[in-house]
N, C-alpha and C positions, 0 to 999 in steps of 0.2 A: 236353516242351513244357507250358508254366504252362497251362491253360483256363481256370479261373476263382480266384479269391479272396474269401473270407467273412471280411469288417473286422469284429469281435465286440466293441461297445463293454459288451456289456450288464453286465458285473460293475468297470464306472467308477464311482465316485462323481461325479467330475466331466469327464464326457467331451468337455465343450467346450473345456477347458485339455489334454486328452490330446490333441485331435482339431487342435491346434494345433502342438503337440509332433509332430504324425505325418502332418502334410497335406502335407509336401514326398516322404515314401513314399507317401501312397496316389495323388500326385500321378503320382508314379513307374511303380504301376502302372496307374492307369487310364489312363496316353498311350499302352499295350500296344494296337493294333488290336484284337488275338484274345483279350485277355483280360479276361474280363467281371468284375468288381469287384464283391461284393455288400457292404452294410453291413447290420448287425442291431444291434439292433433294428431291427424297419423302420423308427420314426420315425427315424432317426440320418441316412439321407439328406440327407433334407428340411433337418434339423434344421443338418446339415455346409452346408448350400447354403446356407441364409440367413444362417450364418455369414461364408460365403463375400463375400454382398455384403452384408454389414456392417449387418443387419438389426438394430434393436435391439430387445431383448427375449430376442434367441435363448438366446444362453448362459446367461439366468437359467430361460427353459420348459427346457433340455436337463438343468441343473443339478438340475430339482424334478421332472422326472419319471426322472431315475435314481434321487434321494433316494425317491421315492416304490416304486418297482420293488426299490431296496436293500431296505427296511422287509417287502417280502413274502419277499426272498429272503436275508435275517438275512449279507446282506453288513456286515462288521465295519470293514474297513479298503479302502480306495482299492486299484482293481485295475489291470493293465494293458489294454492296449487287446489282442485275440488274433488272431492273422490263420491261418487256415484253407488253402493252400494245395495245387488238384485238379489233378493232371497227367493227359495222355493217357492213359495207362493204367489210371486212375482210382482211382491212391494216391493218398494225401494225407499232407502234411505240415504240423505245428504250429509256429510260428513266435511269434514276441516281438519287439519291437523296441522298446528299451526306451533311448528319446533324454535321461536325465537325464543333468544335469551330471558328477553325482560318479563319482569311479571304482569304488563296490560295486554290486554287484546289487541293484538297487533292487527288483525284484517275485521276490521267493523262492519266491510261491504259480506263476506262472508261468515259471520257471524246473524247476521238477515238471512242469507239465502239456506245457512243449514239445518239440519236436524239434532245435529249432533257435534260440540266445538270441543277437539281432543286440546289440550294446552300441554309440553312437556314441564315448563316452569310455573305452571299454578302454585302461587303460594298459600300456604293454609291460614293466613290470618284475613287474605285479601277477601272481598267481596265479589265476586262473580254471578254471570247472569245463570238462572239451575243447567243453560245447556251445555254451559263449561265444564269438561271433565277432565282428571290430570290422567298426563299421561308419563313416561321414562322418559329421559331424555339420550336418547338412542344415537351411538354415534354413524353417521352416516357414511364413513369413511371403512367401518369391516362388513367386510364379508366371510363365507365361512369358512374358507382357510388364513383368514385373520384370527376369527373365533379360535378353531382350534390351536393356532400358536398359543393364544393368550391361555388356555385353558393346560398346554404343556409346563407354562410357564409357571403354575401352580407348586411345580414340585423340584423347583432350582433354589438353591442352598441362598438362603439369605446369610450375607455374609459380612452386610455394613450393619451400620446399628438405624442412622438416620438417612434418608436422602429427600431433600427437596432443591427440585429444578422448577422453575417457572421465568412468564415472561412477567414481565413488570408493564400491568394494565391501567391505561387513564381514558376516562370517560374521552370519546371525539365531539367534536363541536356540533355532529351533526343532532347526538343523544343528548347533549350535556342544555342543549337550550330546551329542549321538553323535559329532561326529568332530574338533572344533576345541578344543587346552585352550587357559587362559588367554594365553600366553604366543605361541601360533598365531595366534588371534585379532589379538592387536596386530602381530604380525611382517604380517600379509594387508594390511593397512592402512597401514603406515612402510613397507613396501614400495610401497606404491603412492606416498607423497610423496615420497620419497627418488628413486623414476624421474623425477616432473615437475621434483625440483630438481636431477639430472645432466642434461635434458634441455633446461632453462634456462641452464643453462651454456657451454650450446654458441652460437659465434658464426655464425648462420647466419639465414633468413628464416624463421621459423618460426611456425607458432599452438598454442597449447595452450592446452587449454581445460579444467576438471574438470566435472566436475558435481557437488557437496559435498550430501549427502542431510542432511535437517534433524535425522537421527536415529541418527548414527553414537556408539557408548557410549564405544570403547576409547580416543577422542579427542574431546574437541567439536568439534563442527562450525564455531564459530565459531572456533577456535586453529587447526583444519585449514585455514580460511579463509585467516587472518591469515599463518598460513605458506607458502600456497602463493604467497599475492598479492606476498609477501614480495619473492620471486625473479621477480616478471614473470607468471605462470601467471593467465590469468584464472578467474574463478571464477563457480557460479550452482549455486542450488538445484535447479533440474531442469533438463531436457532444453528446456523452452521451446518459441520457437518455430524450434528445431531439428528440424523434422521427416526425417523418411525420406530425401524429396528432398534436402531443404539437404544433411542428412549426407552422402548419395554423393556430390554435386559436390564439397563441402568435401575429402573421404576422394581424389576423382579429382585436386585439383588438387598434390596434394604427390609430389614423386620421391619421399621416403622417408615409407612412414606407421609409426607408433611402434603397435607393440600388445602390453599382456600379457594372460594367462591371462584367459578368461573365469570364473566363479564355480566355487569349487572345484579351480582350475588346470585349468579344461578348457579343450578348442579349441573357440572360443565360433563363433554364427553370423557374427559382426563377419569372422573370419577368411574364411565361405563367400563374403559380399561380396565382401570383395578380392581373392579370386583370380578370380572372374568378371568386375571389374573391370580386372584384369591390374595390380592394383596393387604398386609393391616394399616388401613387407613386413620392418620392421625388428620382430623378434619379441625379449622380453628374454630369454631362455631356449630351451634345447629344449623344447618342447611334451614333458608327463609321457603326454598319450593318444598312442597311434597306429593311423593311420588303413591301410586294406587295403593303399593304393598308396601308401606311405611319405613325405610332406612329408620332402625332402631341402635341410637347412641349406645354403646356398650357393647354392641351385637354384632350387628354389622359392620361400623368403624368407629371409633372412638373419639373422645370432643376435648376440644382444649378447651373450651371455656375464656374464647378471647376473639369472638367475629365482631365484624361490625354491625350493628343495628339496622334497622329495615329503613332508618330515615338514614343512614350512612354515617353514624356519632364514632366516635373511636372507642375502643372499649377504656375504663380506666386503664392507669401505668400500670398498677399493680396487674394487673392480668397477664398483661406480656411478661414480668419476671415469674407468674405463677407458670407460665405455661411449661417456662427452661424446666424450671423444677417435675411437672410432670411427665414430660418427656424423661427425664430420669428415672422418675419411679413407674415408666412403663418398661422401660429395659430393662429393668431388674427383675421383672414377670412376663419370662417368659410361654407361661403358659395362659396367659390372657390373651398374648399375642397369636399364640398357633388357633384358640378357640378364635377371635374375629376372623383370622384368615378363611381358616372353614366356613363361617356360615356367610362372610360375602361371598365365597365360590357356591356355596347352596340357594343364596340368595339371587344371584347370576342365573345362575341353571335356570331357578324355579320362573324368574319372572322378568329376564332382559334377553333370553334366547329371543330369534324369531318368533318360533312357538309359542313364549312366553307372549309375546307381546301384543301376536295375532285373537291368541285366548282372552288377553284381555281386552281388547277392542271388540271382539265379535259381546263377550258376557256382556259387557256395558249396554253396547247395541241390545241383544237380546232384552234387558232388562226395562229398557225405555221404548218396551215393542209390545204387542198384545201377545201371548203365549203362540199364539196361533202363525206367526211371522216367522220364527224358526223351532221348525218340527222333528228337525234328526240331532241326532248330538255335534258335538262342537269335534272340530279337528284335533288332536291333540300333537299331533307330527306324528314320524317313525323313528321315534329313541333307538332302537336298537339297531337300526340300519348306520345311524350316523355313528354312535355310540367305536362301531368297528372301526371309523376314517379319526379317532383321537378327539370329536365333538364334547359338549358337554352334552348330559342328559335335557330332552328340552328342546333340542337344535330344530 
């Protein structure tokens, strides 16, 4: 059994952008009754709290008193966040959990120091070292009166047939020299107009929307414009006053929502939304990460058969017209679509709640421990306490 856990921001450079990346785990563990959470530095508490209710000023003091702690401690480059894990027996376990997009190991320095390297984006083709294990990619922005909205949300009339809203993503100069060449770079990008213009094709009720950033190289932004608007696809420089809100109703009101890869072909938080949601995910591709409890094509959310490839190639033409077409013959069955909605909402419950998530971090742990390192059963939450505040089961 877990007793306690030591959250170790102290070798972050910028531990209010980690501590966001990591607030849906440590979320995870502090809903433990029995398991007492500690953060280090001690300001990092505090510091996570005011973050929490959106204090301003926080993340710029958390930012310049790491910067300042760095300077004594001749930290060179940006660390991960370390988590300390004390069982009954009073071993301990080192841990990592390390929620970047891309599929390599992003903290090499903590990857040495742990016992255990959680990855959200592990892909199932890659080669990892045995201490890499995947983990969900958890978004770090709900908590559980987010959860339970999104779980209300399950049972609002779908009332469009399609909707896809995204931004329009291009690798940055800073990723694009380590892992994007030229030729990748523009494939991540015509990939993305080529879906809104099969998507456009389709005769059906549909909204699509982009979001064309003012700053895209491998295309102007104004020709990106000009061609999406071309086909029908409306367009806007930012997110607007599309907030949070709008987006989930927007995302609740459509039987089918269209989504690809989040940044780097990962399974982005957009995806943790909508299965909380119990929304039917029309995905372009197989997702390249995989998750513990496997998203199953068909089941969970359904595949176009039109991603990009793990080296970033475009799929042939013909797949982008094949895709219009399947979108049509998913609308016309509607009872394929009410089954994926279900089991992503079962799928949610079983293994992206807190609980979920905690369960599967501790079992892992467990398994790479001698039987003797954890001797009571595993937490499984209080389902029926939450169950009464509109939770899903699981919370």
């Amino acid at each position: 059994m877990v007793l306690s856990v030591s959250v170790d921001f102290g070798d972050c450079l910028r531990p209010a952008v980690h501590y966001a990346y990591q607030r849906y785990f440590i979320e995870a563990l502090s809903a433990q009754p029995d398991v007492d959470v500690r953060f280090t530095p001690l300001e990092s508490r505090w510091l996570a709290t005011l973050l929490d209710h959106r204090v301003r000023g926080a993340h710029t003091m958390w930012t310049t008193l790491a910067e300042y702690r760095a300077q004594h401690k001749a930290i060179g480059s940006d660390r991960s966040v370390r988590y300390t894990f004390r069982f009954d027996d009073q071993r301990t376990l080192k841990v990592i959990i390390d929620p970047s997009d891309t599929r390599h190991v992003r903290y090499p320095a903590g990857l040495d120091w742990c016992d255990l390297y959680f990855k959200t984006n592990r892909w199932c083709h890659e080669q990892y070292p045995d201490k890499v294990r995947p983990l969900p990619n958890a978004n770090g922005t709900l908590d559980r009166a987010a959860i339970a909205q999104l779980a209300r949300l399950r049972n609002v009339e779908r009332s469009r047939d399609l909707l896809y809203w995204t931004k329009i993503w291009e690798p940055g100069a800073d990723t694009r020299a380590a892992h994007y060449s030229e030729a990748a770079t523009h494939a991540v990008v015509e990939h993305q107009l080529r879906l809104f213009e099969a998507l456009a094709a389709v005769n059906c009720d549909k909204d699509l929307l982009a979001v064309v950033p003012n700053d895209l190289r491998v295309i102007s932004s104004a020709d990106a414009t000009r061609r999406l608007q071309s086909c029908g696809v409306r367009c806007q420089s930012s997110w607007g006053a599309i907030d949070t809100q709008r987006l989930w109703q927007g995302l609740a009101s459509a039987k089918l929502v269209f989504l690809r890869p989040g940044n780097h072909l990962c399974l982005s938080w957009r995806m943790h939304d909508l299965l909380a949601m119990g929304a039917c995910v029309l995905y372009d591709g197989i997702p390249q990460p995989r998750w513990p409890a496997p998203l199953e094509a068909g089941t969970h959310y359904l595949e176009g058969g039109c991603g990009l490839a793990a080296d970033f190639s475009l799929p042939e033409d013909w797949r982008y017209a094949a895709l219009g077409s399947k979108v049509a013959a998913l609308l016309a069955d509607p009872r394929q679509l009410h089954a994926v909605r279900a089991a992503a909402a079962a799928y949610f419950d079983a293994h992206l709640t807190p609980s979920g998530i905690y369960t599967h971090l501790v079992q892992t742990m467990k398994a790479s421990l001698p039987e003797t390192h954890l001797s009571r059963p595993l937490i499984n939450g209080t389902n029926g306490a939450y169950a009464s505040r509109g939770l899903p089961q699981g919370f």
